[in-house]
C-alpha positions in Angstrom: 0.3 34.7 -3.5 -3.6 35.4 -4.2 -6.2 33.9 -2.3 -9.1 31.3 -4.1 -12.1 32.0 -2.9 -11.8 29.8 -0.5 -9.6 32.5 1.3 -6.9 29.7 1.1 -3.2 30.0 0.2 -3.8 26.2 -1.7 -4.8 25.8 -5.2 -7.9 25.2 -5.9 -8.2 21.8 -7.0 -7.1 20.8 -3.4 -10.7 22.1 -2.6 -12.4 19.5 -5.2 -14.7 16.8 -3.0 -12.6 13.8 -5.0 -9.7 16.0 -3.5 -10.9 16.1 0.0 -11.9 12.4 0.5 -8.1 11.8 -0.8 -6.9 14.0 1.8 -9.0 12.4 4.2 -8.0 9.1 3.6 -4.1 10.2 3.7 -5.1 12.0 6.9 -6.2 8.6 8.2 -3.8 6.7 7.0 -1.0 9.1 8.1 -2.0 9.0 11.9 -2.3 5.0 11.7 1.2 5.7 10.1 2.5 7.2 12.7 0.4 6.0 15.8 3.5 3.4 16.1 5.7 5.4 16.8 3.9 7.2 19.5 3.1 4.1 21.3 5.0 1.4 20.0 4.3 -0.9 17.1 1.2 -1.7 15.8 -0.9 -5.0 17.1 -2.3 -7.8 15.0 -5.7 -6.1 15.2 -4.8 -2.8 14.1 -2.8 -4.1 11.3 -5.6 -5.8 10.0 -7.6 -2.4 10.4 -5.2 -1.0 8.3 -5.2 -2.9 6.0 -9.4 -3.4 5.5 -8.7 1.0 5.3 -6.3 0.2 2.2 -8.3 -1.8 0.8 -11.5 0.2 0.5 -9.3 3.5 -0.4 -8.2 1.2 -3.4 -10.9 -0.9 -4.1 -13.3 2.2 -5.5 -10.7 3.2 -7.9 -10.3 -0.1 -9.5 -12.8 -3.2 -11.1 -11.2 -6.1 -9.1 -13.8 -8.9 -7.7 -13.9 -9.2 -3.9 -13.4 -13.0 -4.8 -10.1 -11.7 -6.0 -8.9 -9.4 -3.2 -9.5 -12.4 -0.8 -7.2 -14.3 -2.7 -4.7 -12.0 -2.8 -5.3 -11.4 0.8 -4.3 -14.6 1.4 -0.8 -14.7 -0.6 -2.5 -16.2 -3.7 -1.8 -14.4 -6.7 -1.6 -17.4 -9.4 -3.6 -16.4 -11.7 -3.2 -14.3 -14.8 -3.6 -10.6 -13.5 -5.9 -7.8 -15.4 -4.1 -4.2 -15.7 -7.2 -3.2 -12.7 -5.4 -6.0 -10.4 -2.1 -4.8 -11.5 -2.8 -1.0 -10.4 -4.8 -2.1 -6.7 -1.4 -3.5 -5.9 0.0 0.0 -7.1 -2.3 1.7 -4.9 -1.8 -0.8 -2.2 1.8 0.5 -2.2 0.9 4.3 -2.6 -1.0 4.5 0.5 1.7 2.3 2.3 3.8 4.9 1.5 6.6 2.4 -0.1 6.8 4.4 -4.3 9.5 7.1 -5.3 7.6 10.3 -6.4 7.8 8.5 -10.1 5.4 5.6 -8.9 8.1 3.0 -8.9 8.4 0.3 -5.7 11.4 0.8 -3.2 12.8 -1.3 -1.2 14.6 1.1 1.3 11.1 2.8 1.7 9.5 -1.0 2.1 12.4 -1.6 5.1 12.0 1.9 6.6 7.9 1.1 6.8 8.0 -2.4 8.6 8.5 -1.3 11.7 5.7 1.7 11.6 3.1 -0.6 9.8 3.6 -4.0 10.6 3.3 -5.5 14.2 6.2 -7.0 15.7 5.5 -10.4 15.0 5.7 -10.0 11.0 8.6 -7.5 11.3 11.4 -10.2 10.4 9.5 -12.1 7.9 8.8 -9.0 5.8 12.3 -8.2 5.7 13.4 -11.4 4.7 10.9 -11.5 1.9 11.5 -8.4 1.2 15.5 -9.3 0.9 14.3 -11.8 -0.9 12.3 -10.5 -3.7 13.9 -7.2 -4.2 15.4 -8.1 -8.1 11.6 -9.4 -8.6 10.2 -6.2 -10.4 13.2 -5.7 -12.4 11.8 -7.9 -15.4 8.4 -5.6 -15.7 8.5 -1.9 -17.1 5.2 -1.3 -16.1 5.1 0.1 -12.9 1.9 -1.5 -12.0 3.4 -4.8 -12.9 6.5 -4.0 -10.7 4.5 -3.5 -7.3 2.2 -6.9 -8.6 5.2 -9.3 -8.9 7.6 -8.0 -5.9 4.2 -8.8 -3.9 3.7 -12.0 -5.2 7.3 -13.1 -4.6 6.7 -11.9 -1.3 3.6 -14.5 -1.1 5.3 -17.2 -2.7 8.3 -16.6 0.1 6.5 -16.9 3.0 2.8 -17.6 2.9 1.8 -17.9 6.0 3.2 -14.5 7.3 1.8 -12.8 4.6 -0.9 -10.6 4.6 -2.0 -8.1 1.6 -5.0 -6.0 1.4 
């Protein structure tokens, strides 16, 4: 394999500042990720961390009001959704770590993540929503729409344990 000039073994668009910042924020993420398992679940406070972190990863990359991330934040998502809302949800679920390599939700990667990313206390609600709401994407082709409507079935399940960035 050559070399870039970077005298790196990686291609060289891994190099590219939008790259980097990418990496970073998956760096971040991945330690939060995994800081669970190292020392137990997350608490309320770190969840809530994480989730302010997921947001602003997301938040750059798409035109969505604040006034409507709060909503959503809240488990209100009645309202008719633009294709920028539709894709923060997306990318909500990317950096959650919960789509296939083709982009699309999954449910057995949803489960396996509850007990690394959310504290103990939401643990059994998430599951049940999740249990739930797991035939709610399978009306929507888009797989923007997918992540959208599995989370606002979630929401509409359990409100008050629900928490979104």
């Amino acid at each position: 394999m050559r070399l870039n000039k970077y005298k790196d073994p990686l291609p060289l668009f891994v190099h590219s500042p939008n790259c980097r910042r990418y990496r970073s924020w998956q760096l971040l993420l991945g330690l939060l990720l995994l800081w669970p398992e190292l020392c137990g679940s997350v608490n309320m406070q770190q969840f809530i961390q994480s989730l302010d972190m997921m947001r602003n990863g997301c938040m750059v990359k798409f035109k969505v009001p604040p006034e409507i991330l709060n909503r959503i934040r809240d488990g209100d998502f009645d309202m008719e959704p633009t294709q920028d809302l539709l894709c923060y949800t997306k990318c909500v679920a990317q950096l959650a770590g919960v789509l296939t390599k083709k982009g699309e939700f999954s449910v057995s990667k949803a489960f396996a993540q509850v007990p690394i990313i959310l504290p103990t206390e939401l643990q059994g609600p998430a599951k049940s929503a999740l249990t739930h709401c797991k035939e709610a994407q399978n009306a929507h082709k888009d797989t923007c729409a997918k992540v959208f409507y599995i989370s606002k079935c979630m929401a509409d399940f359990d409100r008050a344990h629900f928490k979104f960035p």
